[in-house]
C-alpha positions in Angstrom: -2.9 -26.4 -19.0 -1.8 -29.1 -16.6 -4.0 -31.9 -15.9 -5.2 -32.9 -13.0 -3.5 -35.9 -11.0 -5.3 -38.5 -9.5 -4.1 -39.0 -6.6 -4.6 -42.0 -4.2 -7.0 -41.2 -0.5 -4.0 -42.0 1.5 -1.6 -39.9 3.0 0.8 -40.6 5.0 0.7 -41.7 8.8 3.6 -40.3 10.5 2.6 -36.9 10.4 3.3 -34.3 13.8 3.5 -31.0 14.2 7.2 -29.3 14.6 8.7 -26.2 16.0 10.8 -24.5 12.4 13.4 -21.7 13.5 13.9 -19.3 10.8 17.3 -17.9 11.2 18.4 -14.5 9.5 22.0 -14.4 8.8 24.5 -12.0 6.5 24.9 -13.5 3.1 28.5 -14.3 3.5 31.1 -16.9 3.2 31.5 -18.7 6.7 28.1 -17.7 8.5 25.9 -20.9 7.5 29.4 -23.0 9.1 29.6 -20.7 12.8 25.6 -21.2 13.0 26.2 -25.3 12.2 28.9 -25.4 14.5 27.0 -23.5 17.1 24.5 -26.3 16.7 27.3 -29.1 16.7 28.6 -27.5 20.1 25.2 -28.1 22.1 24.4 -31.6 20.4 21.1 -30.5 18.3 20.9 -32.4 15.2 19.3 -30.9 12.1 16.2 -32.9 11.0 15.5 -30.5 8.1 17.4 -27.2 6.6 16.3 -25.0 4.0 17.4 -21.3 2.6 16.7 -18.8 0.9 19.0 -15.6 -0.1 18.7 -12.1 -1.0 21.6 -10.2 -2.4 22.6 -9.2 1.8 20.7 -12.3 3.7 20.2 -15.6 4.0 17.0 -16.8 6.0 17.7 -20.5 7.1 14.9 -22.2 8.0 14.9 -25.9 10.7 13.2 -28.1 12.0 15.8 -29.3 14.9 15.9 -32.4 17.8 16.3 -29.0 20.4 14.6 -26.5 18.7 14.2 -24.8 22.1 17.6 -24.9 23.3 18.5 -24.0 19.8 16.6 -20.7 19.7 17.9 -19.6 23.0 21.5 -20.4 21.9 20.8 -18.2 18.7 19.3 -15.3 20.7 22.4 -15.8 22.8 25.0 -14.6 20.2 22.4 -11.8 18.7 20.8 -13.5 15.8 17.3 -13.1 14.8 15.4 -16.0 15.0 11.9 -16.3 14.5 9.6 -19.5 15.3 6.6 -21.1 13.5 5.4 -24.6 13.5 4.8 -26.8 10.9 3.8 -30.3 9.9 6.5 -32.8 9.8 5.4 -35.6 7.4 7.2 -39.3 6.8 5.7 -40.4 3.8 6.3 -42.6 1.0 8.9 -41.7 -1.7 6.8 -42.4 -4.5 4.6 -40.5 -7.4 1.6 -38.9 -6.4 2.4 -38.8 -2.7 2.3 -35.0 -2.3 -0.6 -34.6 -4.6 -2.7 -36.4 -2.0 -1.7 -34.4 0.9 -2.2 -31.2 -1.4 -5.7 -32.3 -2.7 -7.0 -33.5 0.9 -5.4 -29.8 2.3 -7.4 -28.0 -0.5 -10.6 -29.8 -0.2 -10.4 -28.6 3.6 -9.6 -25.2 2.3 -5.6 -25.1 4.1 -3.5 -23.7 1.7 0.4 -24.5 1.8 2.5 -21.4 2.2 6.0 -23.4 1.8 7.2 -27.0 1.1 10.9 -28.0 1.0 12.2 -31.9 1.2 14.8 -34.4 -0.4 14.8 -37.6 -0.4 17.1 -40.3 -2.2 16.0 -41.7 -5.3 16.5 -45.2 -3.8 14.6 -44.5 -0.4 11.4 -46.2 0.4 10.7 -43.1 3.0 11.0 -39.1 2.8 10.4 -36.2 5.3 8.3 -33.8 4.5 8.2 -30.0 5.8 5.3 -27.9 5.3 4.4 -24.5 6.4 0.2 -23.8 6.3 -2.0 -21.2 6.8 -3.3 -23.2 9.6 -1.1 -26.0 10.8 -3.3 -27.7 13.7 -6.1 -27.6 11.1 -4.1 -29.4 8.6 -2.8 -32.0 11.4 -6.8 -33.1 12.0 -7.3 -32.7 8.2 -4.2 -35.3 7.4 -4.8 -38.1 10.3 -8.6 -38.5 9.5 
C-alpha cells in the first residue's frame, strides 16, 4: 500500500479558471494536422493539448488563447466540439507540488475527474490542467 505524501500547505498562485474544448475527430492519419492548421489559420495558439483514442475516435481536448473563436470555427466545418472549464494552474516543477493541490481539493471534498501536463525536466515552472467535479469550488478552495 502506498504511503501517504506529505505534502507542503502551499499551492500554487497562478491559478484561473479556463474554457477546455473537447474536440471529437475520426481516428485517422491527417485529422489532428487539418484541426491544427485550422487553428494556425485564425491565429489561436494552443496553451494545452491532450487526447485520447478509441479504435474510430480521437477526443482532443484544449485549453486555447481563443477558445471562443475557436469553437465557432470548429462548429463551422461540422465537428463536434463540446466545452467545459477547468482550472489552469502555473505551479512549481518540483516534487510534491500536485500532492498539495490534491490533498487541499480532497479535504474540501472536490474530486479531480482528469489531469494532463508536461513540463521540462529543467523548468522551474509547469502548467497545470485540471478538470473537477466542481471547478469554481476548487478555484476558492486553491487561492485561500
Amino acid at each position: 500500500m502506498p504511503r501517504e505524501v506529505k505534502a507542503e500547505k502551499s499551492v500554487p498562485t497562478g491559478i484561473q479558471l479556463a474554457r477546455q474544448l473537447a474536440v471529437f475527430l475520426d481516428n485517422k492519419p491527417g485529422t489532428l494536422a487539418r484541426l491544427c492548421d485550422a487553428l494556425s489559420e485564425e491565429k489561436i495558439n494552443i496553451y494545452a493539448v491532450s487526447t485520447s483514442d478509441t479504435v474510430d475516435h480521437i477526443v482532443v481536448r484544449m485549453v486555447l488563447s481563443d477558445p471562443a473563436r475557436a469553437l465557432q470555427v470548429f462548429e463551422e466545418r461540422g465537428t463536434l466540439v463540446v466545452g467545459t472549464d477547468v482550472l489552469m494552474i502555473d505551479g512549481d516543477n518540483k516534487p510534491g507540488s500536485l500532492a498539495a493541490i490534491a490533498h487541499k481539493l480532497a479535504k474540501g471534498e472536490v474530486n479531480i475527474d482528469y489531469a494532463y501536463c508536461a513540463t521540462h525536466p529543467k523548468a522551474q515552472k509547469g502548467i497545470l490542467i485540471l478538470r473537477t467535479s466542481n471547478p469554481k469550488k476548487a478555484l476558492k478552495i486553491l487561492n485561500s
